[in-house]
LOTORVEX-49571 format. One record per residue (C-alpha): x, y, z; residue in one letter. Coordinates in steps of 0.25 Angstrom, whole numbers, padded with zeros to 4 digits. Layout:
N
      c1      c2      c3   res
       X       Y       Z     a
...
***
This chain:
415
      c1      c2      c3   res
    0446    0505    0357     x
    0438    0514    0349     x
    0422    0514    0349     x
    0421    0511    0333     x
    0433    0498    0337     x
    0423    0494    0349     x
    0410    0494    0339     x
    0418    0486    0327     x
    0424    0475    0338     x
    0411    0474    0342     x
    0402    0470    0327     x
    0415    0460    0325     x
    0414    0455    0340     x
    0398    0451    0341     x
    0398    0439    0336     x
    0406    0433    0347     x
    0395    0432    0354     x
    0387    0423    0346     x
    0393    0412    0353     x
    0391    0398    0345     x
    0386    0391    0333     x
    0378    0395    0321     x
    0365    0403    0320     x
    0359    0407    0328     x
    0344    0404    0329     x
    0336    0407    0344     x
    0336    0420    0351     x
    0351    0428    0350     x
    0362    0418    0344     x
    0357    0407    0353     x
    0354    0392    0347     x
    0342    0386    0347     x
    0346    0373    0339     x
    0348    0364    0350     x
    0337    0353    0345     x
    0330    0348    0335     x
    0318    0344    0341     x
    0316    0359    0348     x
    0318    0366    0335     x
    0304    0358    0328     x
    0296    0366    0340     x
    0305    0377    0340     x
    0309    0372    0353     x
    0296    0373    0361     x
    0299    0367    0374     x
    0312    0362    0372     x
    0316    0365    0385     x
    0304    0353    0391     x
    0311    0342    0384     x
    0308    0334    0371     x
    0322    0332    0366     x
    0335    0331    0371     x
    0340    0343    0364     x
    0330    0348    0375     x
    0341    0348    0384     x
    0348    0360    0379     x
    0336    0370    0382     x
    0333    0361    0397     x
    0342    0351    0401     x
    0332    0345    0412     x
    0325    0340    0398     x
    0336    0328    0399     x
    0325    0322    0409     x
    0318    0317    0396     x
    0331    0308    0394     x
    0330    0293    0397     x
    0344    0288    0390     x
    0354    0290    0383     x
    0350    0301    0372     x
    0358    0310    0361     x
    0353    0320    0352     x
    0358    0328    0341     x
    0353    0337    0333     x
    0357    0347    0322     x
    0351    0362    0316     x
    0352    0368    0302     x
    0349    0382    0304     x
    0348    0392    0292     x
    0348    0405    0295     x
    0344    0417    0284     x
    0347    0430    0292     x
    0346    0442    0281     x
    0351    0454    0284     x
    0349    0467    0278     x
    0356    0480    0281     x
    0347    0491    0280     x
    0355    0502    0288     x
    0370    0507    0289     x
    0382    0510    0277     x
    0379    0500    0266     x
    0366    0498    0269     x
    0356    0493    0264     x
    0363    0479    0263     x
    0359    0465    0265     x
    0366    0456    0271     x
    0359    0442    0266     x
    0360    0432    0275     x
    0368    0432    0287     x
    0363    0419    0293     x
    0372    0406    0293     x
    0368    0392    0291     x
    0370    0383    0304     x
    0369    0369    0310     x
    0368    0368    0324     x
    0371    0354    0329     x
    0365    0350    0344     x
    0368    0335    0353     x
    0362    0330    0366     x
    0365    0319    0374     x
    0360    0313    0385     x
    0358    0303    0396     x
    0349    0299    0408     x
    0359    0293    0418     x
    0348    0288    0428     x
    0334    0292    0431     x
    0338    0305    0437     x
    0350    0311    0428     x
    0349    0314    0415     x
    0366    0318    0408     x
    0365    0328    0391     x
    0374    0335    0385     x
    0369    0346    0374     x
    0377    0352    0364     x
    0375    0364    0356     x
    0377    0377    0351     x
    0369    0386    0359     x
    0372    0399    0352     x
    0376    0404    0339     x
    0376    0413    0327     x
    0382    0412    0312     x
    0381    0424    0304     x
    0388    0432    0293     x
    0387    0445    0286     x
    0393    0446    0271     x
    0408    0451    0273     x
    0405    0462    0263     x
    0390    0466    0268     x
    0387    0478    0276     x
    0386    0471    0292     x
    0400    0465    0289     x
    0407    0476    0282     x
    0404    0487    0293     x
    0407    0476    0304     x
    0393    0472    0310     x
    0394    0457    0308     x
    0400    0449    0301     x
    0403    0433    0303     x
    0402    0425    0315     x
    0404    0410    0317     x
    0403    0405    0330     x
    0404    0389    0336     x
    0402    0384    0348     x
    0397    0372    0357     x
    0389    0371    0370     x
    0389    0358    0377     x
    0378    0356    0388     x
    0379    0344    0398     x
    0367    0343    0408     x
    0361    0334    0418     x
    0346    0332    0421     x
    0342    0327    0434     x
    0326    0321    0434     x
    0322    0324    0447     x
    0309    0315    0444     x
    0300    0312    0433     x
    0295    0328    0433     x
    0307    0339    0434     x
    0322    0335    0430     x
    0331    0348    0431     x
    0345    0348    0424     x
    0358    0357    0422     x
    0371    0356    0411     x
    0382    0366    0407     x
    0384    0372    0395     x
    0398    0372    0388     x
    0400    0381    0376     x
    0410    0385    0368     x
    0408    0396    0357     x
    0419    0400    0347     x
    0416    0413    0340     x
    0426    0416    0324     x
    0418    0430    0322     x
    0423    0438    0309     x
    0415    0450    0305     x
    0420    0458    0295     x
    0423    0473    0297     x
    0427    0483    0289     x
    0430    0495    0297     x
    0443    0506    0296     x
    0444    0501    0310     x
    0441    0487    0313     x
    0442    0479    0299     x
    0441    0465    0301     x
    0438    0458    0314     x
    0438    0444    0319     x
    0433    0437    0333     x
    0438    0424    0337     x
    0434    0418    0351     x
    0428    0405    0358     x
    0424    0400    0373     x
    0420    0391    0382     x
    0407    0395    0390     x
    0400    0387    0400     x
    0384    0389    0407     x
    0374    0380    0411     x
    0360    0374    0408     x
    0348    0369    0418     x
    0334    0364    0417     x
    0322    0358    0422     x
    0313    0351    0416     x
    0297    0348    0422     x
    0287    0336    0418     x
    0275    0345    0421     x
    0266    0334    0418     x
    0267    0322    0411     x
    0265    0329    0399     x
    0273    0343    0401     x
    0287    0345    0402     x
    0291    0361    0407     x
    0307    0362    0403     x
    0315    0376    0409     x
    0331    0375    0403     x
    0343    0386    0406     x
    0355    0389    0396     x
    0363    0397    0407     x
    0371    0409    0399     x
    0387    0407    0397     x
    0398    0417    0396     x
    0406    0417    0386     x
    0419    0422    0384     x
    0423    0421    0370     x
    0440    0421    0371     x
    0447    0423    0356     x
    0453    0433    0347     x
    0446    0446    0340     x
    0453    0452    0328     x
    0450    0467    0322     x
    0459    0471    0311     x
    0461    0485    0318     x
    0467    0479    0333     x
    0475    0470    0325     x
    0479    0456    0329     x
    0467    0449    0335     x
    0467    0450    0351     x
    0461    0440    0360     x
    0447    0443    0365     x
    0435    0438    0374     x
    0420    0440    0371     x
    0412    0438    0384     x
    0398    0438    0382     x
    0384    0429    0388     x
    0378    0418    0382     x
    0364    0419    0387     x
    0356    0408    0394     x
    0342    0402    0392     x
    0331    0398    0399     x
    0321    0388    0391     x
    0306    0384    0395     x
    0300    0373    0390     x
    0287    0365    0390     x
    0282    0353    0382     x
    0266    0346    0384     x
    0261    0335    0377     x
    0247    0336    0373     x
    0245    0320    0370     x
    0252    0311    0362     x
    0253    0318    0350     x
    0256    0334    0354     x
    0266    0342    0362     x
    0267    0354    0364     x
    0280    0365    0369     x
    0281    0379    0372     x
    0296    0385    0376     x
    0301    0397    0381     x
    0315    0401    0382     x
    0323    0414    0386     x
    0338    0416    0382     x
    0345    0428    0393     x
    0350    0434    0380     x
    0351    0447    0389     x
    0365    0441    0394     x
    0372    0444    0379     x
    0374    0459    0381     x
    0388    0464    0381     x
    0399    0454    0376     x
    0413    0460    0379     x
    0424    0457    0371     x
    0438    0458    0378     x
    0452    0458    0372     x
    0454    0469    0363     x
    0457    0482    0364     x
    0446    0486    0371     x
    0433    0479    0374     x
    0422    0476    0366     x
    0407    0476    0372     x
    0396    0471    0363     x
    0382    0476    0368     x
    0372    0465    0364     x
    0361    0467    0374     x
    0354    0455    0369     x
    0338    0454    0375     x
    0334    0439    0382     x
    0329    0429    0371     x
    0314    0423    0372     x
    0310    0412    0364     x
    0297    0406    0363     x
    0292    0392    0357     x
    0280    0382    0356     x
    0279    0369    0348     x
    0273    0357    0349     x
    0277    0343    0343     x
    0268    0331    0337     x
    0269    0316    0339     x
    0265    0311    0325     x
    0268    0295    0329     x
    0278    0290    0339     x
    0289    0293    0329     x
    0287    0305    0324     x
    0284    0322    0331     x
    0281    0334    0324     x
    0284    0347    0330     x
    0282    0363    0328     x
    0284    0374    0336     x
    0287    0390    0336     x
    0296    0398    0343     x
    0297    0414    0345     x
    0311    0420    0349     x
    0313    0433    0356     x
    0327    0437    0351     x
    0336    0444    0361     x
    0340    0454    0349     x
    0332    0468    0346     x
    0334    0479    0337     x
    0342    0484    0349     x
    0352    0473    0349     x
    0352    0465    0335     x
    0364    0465    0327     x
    0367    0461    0313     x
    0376    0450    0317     x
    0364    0442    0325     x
    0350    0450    0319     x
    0342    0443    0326     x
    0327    0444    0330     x
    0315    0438    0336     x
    0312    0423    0328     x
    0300    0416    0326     x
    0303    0400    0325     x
    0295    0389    0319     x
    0298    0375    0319     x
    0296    0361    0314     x
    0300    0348    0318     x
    0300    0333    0323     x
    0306    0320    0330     x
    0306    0306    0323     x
    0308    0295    0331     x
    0315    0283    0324     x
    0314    0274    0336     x
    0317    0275    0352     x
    0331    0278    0350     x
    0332    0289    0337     x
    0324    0300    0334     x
    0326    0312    0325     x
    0322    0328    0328     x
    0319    0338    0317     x
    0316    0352    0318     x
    0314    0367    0309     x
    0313    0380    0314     x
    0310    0393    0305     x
    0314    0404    0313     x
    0312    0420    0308     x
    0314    0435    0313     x
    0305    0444    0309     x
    0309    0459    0304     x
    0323    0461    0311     x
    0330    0473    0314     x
    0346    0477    0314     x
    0346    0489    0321     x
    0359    0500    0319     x
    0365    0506    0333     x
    0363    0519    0327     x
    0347    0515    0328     x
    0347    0506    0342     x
    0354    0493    0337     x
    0365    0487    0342     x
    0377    0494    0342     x
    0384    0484    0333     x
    0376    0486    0321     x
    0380    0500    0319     x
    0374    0509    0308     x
    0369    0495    0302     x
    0356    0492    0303     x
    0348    0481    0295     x
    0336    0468    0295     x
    0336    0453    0297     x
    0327    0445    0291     x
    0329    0429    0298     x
    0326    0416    0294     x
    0332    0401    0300     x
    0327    0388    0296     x
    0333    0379    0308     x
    0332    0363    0304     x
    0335    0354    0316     x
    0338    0339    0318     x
    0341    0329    0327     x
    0343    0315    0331     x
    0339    0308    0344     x
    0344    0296    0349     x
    0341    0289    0364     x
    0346    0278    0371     x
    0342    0269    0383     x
    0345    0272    0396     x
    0339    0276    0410     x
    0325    0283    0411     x
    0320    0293    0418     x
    0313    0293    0432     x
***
């Protein structure tokens, strides 16, 4: 296959590897929308406890389980994402908003079986991007991105095991399957039109451990282990003809989440988190099955995220939260593409718990995140060989609205 072919397989191919729903709104295209109470302190120590959604970032946190208990929530992200292509033939041109519109629904379940063992269930999306160029604009006609929608579904049972009223440690699986429908449009004299069709089963792992430092501390550490993915389906390029089976094997990465919550008295608390994602791992996807193989160099840096909040009891019903949160993207001018420009963020939250009696209570949370000043960078100045001659900038913008409603049931307590 010809080096022009290899570079035009490569721009329709990308987007496989964005592996499951929506926007994508923490570092890379991970998720961060797994709770409604973490997103009013823009998830200061989540991974101490305070929610049952707690679960997905540490599942030892499912010590603060004493019955039967569900909750699910829901997220309505917005994204604006302009873009504006300053460099490359039929520049300067802009590409409005590329962002897509999003809910990200999230359930938990979980029981104490006796004083020792505690049994949850998450389910989520824990990755995800939805974006798309105009099919007459610049990006699309030449081949750099066009539209992707991906789904997919990660179930996370676990076990907690209380060892006394101080450390509970716990581990679950992860079961995920991603479907990837990919369509950018090209207009090339040798590729034309291509499509990418795949999906698959991937499987990893989760453990945590959870510390009553005092009897007003909590220290929580979480692990998402990484999953290989291998995503099995069809790729279609006008110029090879019928579409021919392929694979896509690529790394998901996995995460590891501090976490610590203090009450001051009975009116403050206070959280501060820490969480590093080994996005390191998503370097080379390799895509199999056609004439030749395709490698896609990603090279993606390790994620850093950094947040502190603190929450207010206002009466026995009613808490008010805040919180802030710094992201250290694992994209650079050396690696960021038009498909996923994304950049460093600044978040900002709001939010609160009402609690109608002992059984039902309700979560609410907003977050305004923002990039400042970011870069797309041409290969022919030091950007990522999948933009090409094209260069540009994105200006970003998501207003995130989370809800949730909680409900527990009798049953035994803890130690």
């Amino acid at each position: 296959m010809s080096s022009s072919r290899k570079c035009l397989l490569a721009a329709s191919a990308a987007a496989i590897t964005l592996a499951t729903v929506s926007a994508a709104q923490a570092g890379g295209f991970a998720l961060r929308e797994q709770s409604a109470y973490g997103q009013g302190m823009s998830f200061a120590g989540v991974a101490a406890g305070g929610s049952l959604s707690s679960m997905f970032w540490n599942p030892a946190t499912l010590s603060q389980v004493m019955g039967l208990e569900f909750e699910s929530g829901i997220s309505g992200i917005i994204p604006i994402s302009e873009v504006l292509v300053t460099t490359g033939a039929g520049s300067p041109f802009d590409e409005g908003d590329i962002g897509q519109d999003a809910l990200v629904p999230n359930s938990y379940a979980a029981y104490r079986v006796n004083d020792k063992i505690i049994v949850g269930v998450g389910i989520n999306g824990a990755f995800g991007l939805s974006t798309e160029y105009n099919p007459g604009g610049v990006i699309a006609t030449n081949g750099i991105a066009g539209v992707s929608d991906i789904f997919s579904l990660n179930v996370n049972p676990n076990v907690a095991y209380q060892i006394n009223d101080y450390v509970t440690i716990a581990a679950g699986l992860q079961i995920q399957y991603s479907d990837a429908e990919i369509n950018p449009v090209l207009a090339h004299p040798i590729a034309g039109l291509g499509l990418l069709d795949g999906d698959d089963i991937s499987f990893g792992f989760t453990a945590g451990v959870h510390i009553m430092a005092s009897e007003n501390t909590e220290i929580g550490l979480g692990y998402r282990s990484w999953q290989e993915v291998d995503l099995d389906g069809t790729f279609a390029v006008a110029a090879f003809g019928p579409a021919f089976a392929s694979t896509a094997s690529l790394e998901l990465p996995d995460m590891v989440t501090f976490g610590i919550r203090h009450k001051i008295n009975d009116y403050w608390r206070v959280m501060a988190g820490v969480e590093w994602t080994n996005w390191s791992r998503f370097d080379t996807v390799v895509v199999t099955g056609g004439p030749a193989p395709v490698l896609l160099p990603f090279d993606y840096n390790d994620g850093w995220y950094f947040s502190a909040g603190a929450e207010y009891m206002w009466n026995d019903q009613l808490t008010l939260r805040g919180g802030v949160g710094w992201e250290l993207s694992p994209l650079d001018n050396a690696n960021r593409t038009f498909r996923l420009p994304d950049d460093d963020r600044l978040w900002l939250s709001a939010g609160a718990s009402y609690k109608a009696n002992d059984r039902y209570s309700f979560d609410v949370g907003y977050s305004f995140l923002t990039t400042f000043d970011t870069q797309i960078v041409p290969a022919t100045a030091g950007g990522p060989s999948g933009n090409v001659f094209w260069g540009g900038e994105a200006d970003a913008n998501v207003h995130i609205l989370s809800a949730a409603l909680k409900v527990k049931l009798g049953g035994h307590s803890g130690p």
